[in-house]
FILO-678344 format. One record per residue: residue in one letter; residue number from 1; x, y, z of N, C-alpha, C in turn. Coordinates in nm, 3 decimals, padded with zeros to 5 digits. Last residue first. Layout:
N
  residuo  num      nc1      nc2      nc3     cac1     cac2     cac3      cc1      cc2      cc3
        a  NUM        X        Y        Z        X        Y        Z        X        Y        Z
...
This chain:
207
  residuo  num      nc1      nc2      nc3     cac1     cac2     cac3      cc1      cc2      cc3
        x  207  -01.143  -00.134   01.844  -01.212  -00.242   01.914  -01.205  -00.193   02.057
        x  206  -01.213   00.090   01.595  -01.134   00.083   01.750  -01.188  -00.020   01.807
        x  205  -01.388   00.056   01.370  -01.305  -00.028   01.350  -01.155   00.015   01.519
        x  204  -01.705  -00.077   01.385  -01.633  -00.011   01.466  -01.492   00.003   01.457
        x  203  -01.955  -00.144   01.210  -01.847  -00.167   01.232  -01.765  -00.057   01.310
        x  202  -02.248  -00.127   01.158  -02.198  -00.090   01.286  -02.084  -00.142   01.328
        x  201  -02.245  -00.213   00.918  -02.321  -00.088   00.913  -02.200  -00.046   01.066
        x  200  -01.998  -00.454   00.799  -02.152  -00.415   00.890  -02.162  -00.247   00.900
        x  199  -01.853  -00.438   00.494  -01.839  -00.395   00.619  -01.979  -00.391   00.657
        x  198  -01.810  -00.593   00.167  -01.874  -00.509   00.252  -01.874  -00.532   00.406
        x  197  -01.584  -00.633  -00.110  -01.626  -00.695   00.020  -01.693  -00.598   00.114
        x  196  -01.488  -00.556  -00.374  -01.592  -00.661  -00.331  -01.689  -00.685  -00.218
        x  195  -01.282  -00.412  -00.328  -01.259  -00.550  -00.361  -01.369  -00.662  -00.338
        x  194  -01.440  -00.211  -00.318  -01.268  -00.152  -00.384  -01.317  -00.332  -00.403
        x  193  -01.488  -00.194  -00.017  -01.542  -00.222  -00.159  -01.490  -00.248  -00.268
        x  192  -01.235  -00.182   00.127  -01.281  -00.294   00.117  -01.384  -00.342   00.045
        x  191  -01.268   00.147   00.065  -01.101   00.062   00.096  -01.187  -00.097   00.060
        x  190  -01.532   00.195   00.171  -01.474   00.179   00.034  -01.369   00.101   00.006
        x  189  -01.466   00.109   00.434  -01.561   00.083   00.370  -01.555   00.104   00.248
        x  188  -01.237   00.284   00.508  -01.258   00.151   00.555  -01.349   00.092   00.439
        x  187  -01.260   00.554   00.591  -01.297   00.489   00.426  -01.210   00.373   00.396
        x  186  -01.210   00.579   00.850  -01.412   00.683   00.765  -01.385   00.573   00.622
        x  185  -00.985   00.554   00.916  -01.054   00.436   00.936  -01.213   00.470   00.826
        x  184  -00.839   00.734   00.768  -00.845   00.611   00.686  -00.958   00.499   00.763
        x  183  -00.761   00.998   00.833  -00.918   00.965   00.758  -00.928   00.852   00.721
        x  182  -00.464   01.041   00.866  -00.575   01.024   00.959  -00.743   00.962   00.933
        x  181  -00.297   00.960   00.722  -00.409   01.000   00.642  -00.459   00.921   00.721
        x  180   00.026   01.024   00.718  -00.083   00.934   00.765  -00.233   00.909   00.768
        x  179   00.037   01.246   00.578   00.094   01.150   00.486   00.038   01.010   00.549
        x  178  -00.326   01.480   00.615  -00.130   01.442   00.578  -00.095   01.327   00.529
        x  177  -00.576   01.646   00.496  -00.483   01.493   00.571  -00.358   01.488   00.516
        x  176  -00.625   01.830   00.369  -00.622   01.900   00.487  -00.560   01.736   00.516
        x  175  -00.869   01.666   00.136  -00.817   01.801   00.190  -00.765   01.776   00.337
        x  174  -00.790   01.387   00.029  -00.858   01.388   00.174  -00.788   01.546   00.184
        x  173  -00.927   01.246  -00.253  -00.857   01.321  -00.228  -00.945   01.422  -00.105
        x  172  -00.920   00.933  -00.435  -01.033   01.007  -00.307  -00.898   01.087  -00.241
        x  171  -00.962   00.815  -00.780  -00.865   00.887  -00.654  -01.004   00.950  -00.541
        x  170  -00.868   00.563  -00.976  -01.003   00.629  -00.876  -00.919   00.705  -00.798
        x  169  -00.690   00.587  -01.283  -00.697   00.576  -01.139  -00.815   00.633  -01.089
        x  168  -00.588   00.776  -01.473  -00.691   00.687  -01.496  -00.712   00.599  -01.356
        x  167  -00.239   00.884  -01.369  -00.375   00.867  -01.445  -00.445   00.778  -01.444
        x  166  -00.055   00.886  -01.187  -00.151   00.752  -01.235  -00.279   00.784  -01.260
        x  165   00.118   01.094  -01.206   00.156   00.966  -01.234   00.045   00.828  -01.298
        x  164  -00.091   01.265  -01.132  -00.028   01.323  -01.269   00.027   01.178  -01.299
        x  163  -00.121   01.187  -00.863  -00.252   01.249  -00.943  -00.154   01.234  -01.092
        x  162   00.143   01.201  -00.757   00.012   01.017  -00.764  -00.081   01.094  -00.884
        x  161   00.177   01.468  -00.817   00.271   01.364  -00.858   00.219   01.275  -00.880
        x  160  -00.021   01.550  -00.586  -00.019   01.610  -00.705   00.087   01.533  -00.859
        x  159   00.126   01.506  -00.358  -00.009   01.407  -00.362  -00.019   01.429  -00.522
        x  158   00.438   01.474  -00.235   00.336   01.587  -00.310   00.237   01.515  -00.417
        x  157   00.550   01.329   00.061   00.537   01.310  -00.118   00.433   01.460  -00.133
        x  156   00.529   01.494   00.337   00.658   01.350   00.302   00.668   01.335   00.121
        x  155   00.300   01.578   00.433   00.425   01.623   00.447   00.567   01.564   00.363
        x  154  -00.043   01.618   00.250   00.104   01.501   00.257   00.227   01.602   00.294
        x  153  -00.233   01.771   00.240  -00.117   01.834   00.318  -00.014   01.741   00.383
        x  152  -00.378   01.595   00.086  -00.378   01.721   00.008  -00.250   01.788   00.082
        x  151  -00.362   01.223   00.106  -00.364   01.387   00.125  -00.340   01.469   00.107
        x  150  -00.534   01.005  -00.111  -00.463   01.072  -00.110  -00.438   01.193   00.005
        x  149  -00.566   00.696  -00.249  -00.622   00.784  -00.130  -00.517   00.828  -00.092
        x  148  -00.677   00.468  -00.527  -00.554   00.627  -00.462  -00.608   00.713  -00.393
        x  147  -00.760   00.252  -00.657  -00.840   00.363  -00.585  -00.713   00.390  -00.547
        x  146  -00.669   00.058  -00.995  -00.622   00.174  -00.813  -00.712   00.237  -00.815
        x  145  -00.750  -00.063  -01.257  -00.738  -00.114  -01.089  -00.719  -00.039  -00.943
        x  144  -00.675   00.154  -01.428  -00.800   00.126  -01.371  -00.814   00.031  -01.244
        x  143  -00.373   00.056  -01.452  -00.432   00.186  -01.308  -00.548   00.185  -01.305
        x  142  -00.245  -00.093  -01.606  -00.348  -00.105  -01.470  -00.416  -00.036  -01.417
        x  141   00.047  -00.023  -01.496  -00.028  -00.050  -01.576  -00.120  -00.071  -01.494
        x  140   00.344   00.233  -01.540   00.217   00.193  -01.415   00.117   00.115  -01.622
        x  139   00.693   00.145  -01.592   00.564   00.251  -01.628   00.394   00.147  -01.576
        x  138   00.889   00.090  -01.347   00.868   00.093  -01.484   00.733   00.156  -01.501
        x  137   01.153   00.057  -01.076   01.095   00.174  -01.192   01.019   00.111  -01.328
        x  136   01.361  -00.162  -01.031   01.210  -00.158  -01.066   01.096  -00.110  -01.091
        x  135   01.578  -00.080  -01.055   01.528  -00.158  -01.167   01.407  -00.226  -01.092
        x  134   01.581   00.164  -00.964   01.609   00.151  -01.076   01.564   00.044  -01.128
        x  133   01.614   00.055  -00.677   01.481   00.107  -00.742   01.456   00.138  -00.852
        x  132   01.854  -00.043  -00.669   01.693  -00.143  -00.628   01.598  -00.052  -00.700
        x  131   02.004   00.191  -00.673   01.985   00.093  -00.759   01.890   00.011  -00.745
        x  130   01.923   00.278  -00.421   01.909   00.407  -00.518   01.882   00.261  -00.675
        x  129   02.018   00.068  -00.251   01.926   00.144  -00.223   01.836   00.225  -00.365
        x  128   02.289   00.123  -00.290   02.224   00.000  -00.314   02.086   00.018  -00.296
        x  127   02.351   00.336  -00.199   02.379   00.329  -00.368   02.319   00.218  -00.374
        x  126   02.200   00.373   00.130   02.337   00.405  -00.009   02.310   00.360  -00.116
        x  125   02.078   00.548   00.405   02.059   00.457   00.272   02.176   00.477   00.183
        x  124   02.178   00.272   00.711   02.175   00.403   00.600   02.143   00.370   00.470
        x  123   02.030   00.181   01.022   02.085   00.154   00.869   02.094   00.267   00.769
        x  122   01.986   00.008   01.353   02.023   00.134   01.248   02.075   00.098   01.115
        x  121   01.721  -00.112   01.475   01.828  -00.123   01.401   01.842   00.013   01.341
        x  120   01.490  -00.091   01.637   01.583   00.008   01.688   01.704  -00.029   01.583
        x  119   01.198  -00.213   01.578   01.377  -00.310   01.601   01.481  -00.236   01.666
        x  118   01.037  -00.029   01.513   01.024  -00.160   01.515   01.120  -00.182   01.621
        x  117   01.186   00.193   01.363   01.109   00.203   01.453   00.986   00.124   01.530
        x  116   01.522   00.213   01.319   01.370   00.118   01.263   01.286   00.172   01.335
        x  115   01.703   00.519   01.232   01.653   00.372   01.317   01.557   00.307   01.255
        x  114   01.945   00.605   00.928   01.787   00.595   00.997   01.785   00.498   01.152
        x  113   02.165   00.784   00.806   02.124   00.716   00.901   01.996   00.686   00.962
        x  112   02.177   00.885   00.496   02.113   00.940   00.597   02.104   00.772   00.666
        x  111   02.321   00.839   00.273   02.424   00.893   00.344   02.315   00.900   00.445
        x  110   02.029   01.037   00.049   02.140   00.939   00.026   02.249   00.983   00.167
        x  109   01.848   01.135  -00.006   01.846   01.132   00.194   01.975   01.023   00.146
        x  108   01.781   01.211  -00.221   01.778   01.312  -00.149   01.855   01.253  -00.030
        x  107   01.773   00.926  -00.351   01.911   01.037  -00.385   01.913   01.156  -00.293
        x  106   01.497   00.902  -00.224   01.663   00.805  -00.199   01.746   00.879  -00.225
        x  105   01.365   01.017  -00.366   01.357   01.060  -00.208   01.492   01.017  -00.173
        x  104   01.370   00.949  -00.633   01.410   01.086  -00.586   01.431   01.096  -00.482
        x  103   01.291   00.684  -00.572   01.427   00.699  -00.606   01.443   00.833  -00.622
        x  102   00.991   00.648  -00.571   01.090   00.686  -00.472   01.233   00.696  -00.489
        x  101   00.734   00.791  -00.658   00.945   00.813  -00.744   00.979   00.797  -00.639
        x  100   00.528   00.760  -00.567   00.548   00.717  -00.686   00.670   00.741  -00.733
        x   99   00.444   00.616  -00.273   00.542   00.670  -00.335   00.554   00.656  -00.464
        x   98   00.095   00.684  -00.213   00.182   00.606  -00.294   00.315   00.708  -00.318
        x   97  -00.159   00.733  -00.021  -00.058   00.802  -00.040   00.093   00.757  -00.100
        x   96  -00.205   00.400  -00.090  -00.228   00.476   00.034  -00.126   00.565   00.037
        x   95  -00.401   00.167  -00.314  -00.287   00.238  -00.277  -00.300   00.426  -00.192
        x   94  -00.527  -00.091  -00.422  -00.558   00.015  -00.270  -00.414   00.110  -00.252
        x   93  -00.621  -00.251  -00.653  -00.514  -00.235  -00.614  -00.553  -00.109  -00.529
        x   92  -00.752  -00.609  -00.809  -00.769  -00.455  -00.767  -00.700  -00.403  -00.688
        x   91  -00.595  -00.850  -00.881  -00.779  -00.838  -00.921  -00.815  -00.701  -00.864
        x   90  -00.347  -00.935  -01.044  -00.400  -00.874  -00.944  -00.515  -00.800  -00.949
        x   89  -00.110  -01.122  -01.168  -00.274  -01.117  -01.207  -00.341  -01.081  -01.050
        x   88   00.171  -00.926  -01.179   00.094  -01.055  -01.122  -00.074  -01.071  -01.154
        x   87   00.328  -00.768  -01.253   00.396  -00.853  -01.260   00.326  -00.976  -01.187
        x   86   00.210  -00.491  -01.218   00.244  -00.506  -01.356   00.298  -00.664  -01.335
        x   85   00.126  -00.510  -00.961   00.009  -00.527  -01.091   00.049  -00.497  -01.203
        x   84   00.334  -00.510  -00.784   00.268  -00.632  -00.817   00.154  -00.614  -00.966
        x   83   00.458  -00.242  -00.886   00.478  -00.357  -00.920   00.394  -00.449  -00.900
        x   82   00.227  -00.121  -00.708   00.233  -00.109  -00.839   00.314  -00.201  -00.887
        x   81   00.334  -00.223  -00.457   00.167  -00.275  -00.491   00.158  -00.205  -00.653
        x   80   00.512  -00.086  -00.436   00.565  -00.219  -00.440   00.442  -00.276  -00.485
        x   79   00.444   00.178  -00.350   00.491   00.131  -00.503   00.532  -00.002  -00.558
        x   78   00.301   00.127  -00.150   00.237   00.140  -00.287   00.326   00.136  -00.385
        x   77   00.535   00.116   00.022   00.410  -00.050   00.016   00.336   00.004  -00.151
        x   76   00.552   00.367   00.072   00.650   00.240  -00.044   00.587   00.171  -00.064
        x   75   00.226   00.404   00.097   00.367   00.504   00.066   00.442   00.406   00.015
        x   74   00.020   00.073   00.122   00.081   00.225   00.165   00.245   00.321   00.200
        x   73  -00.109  -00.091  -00.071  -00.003  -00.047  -00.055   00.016   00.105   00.031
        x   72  -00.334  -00.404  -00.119  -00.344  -00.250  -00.084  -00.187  -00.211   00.018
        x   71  -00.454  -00.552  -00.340  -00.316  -00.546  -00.256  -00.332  -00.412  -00.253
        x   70  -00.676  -00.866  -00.363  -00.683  -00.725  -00.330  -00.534  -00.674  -00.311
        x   69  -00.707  -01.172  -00.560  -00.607  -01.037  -00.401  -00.648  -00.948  -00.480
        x   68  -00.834  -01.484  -00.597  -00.855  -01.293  -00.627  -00.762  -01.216  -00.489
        x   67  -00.635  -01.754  -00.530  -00.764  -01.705  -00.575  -00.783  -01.538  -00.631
        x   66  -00.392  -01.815  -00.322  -00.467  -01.846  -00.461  -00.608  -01.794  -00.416
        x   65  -00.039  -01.674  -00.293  -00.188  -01.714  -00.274  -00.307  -01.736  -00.387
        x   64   00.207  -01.725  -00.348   00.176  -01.816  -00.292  -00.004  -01.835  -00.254
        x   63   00.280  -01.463  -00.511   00.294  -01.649  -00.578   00.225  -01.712  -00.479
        x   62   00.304  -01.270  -00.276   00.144  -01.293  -00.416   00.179  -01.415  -00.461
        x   61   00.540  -01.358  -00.179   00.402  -01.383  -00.083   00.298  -01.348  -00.134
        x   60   00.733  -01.281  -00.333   00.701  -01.398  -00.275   00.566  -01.464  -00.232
        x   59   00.691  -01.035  -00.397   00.614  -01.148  -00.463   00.669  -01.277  -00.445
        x   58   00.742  -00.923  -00.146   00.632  -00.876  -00.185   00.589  -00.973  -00.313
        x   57   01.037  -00.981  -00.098   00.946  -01.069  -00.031   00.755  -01.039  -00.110
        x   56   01.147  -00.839  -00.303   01.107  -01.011  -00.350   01.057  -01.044  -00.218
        x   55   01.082  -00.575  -00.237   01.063  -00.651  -00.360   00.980  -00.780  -00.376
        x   54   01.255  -00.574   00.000   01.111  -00.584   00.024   01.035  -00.608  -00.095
        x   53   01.532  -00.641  -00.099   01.489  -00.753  -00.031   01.326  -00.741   00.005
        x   52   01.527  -00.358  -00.257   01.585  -00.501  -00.295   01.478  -00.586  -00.231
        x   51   01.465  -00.166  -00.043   01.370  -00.197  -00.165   01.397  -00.315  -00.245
        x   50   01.467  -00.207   00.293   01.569  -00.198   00.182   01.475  -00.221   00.041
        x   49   01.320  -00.220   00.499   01.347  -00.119   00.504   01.463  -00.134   00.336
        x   48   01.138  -00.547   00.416   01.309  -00.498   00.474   01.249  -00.364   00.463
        x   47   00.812  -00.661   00.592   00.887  -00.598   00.442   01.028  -00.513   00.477
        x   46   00.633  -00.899   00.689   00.716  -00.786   00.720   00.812  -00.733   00.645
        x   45   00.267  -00.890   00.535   00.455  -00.985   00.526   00.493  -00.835   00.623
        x   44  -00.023  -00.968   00.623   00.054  -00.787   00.583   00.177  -00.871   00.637
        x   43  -00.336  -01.075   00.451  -00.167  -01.108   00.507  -00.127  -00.977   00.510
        x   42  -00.620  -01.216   00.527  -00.567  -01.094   00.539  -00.389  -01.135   00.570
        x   41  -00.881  -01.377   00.343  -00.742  -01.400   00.405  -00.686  -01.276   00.415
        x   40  -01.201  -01.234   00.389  -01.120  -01.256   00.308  -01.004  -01.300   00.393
        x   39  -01.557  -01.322   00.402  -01.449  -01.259   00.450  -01.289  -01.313   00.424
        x   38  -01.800  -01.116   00.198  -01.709  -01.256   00.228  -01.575  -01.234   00.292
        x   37  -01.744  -00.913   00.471  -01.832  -01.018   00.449  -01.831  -01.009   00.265
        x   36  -01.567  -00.894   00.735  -01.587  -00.802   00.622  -01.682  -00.940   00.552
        x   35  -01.423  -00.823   00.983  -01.593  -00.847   01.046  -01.622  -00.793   00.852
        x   34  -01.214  -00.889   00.963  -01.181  -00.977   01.016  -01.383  -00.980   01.022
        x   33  -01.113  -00.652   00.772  -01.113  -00.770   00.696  -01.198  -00.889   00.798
        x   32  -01.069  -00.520   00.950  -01.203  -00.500   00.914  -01.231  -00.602   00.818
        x   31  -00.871  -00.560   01.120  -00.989  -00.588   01.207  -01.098  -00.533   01.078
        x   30  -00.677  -00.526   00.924  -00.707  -00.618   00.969  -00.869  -00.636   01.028
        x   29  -00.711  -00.230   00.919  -00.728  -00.311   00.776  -00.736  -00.467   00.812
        x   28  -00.581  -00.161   01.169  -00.737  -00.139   01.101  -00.800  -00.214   00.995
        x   27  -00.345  -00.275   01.112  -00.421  -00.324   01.166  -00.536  -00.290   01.171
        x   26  -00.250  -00.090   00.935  -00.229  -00.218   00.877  -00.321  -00.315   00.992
        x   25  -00.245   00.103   01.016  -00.353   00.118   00.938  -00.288  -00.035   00.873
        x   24  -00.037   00.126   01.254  -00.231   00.126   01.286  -00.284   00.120   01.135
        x   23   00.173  -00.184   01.236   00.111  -00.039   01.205  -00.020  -00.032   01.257
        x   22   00.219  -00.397   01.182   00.134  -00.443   01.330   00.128  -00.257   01.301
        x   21   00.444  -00.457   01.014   00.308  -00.507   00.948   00.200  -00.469   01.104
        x   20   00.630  -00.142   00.944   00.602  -00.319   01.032   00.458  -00.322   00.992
        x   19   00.819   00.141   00.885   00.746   00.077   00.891   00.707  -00.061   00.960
        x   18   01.046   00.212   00.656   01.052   00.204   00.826   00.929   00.198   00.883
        x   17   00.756   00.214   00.423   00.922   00.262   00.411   00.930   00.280   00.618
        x   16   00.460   00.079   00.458   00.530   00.184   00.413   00.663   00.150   00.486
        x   15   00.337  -00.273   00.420   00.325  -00.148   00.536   00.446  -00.050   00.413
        x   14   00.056  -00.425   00.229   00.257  -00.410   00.210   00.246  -00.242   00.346
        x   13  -00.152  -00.698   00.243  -00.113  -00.538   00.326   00.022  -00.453   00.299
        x   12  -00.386  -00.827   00.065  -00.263  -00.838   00.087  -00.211  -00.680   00.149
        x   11  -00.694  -01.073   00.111  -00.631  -00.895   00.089  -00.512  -00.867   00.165
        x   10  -00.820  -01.263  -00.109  -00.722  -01.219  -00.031  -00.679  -01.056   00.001
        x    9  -01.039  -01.279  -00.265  -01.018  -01.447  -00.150  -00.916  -01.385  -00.075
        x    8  -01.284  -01.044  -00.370  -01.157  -01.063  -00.332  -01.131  -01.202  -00.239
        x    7  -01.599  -01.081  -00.536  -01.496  -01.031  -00.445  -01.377  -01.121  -00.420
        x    6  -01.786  -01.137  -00.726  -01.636  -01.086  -00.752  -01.590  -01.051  -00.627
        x    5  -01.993  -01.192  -00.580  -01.944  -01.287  -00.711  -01.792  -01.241  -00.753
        x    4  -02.044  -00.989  -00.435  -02.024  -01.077  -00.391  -01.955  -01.172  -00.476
        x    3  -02.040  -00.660  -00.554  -02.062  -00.787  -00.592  -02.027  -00.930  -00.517
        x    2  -01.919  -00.430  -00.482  -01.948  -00.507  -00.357  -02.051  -00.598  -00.416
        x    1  -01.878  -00.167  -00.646  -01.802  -00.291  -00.664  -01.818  -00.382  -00.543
């Protein structure tokens, strides 16, 4: 898929659950967008820790761009990147060890005090939390659109769930990588085929 004629005008970043857009794989994804040829608009929004308010910033900020996005989601960011492709004309979808129920995790850690690890804010999750995600639970479309990069020794989701959830999906399943899926700069290069767009041979992505 590194048709030039189809590639991507945008590639949109959603970071994961306590999280920030300046992450390392939100900035890898930068610096490769930045040497990627055609080279694309790279946005990664700063997304609440709350699924309500990271929702509607997440299509806030697909309404506003024009042409082909790419939206590549990692852990919440992916499930928020599954909404976008039931609720936006989204030209291919990157999802990075995807929460696919996060409203199980929520009822689990319901009452749990978190920090940011950004901001140092503290916040718990409660019932508002559990409800955001209710209503935006709905059934995956699309999924020929997702590559799903997965790890086999995810500490955090059970990779086996993305596999059973989203059928018909490309999956690249990283034995032995956890939930940060150390292996992400090696598939850089797909990650950004995925939408068209090809990387120099001698991309580096540690500047």
């Amino acid at each position: 898929m590194n048709d030039h004629a189809n590639a991507v005008d945008n590639v949109l970043y959603l970071h994961g659950f306590n999280s920030h857009p300046g992450s390392a794989k939100a900035e890898l994804t930068r610096r490769a967008c930045e040497q990627a040829r055609p080279r694309p608009r790279f946005i990664a929004p700063a997304l609440s820790h709350h699924p309500g308010p990271a929702w509607e910033t997440a299509q806030e900020v697909m309404s506003t761009l024009k042409g082909r996005t790419m939206v590549i989601g990692s852990s919440m960011g992916g499930f928020l990147a599954m909404g976008l492709a039931r609720t936006h004309d989204v030209a291919s979808v990157v999802l990075i060890n995807p929460a696919v129920d996060p409203l199980r995790i929520a009822l689990e850690r319901m009452g749990s005090e978190i920090e940011h690890v950004e901001t140092g804010e503290m916040f718990v999750i409660d019932e508002s939390y559990a409800d955001a995600l209710r209503e935006q639970q709905a059934e995956v479309v699309n999924a020929e659109r997702f590559l799903v990069l997965l790890g086999s020794e995810d500490e955090i989701l059970d990779y086996r769930q993305a596999l059973e959830m989203l059928e018909g999906s490309r999956f690249v399943i990283n034995e032995g990588d956890d939930h940060g899926l150390s292996r992400y700069p090696e598939l850089l290069s797909t990650v950004l085929a995925h939408g068209g767009l090809t990387l120099p041979e001698d991309f580096n992505p540690v500047p």
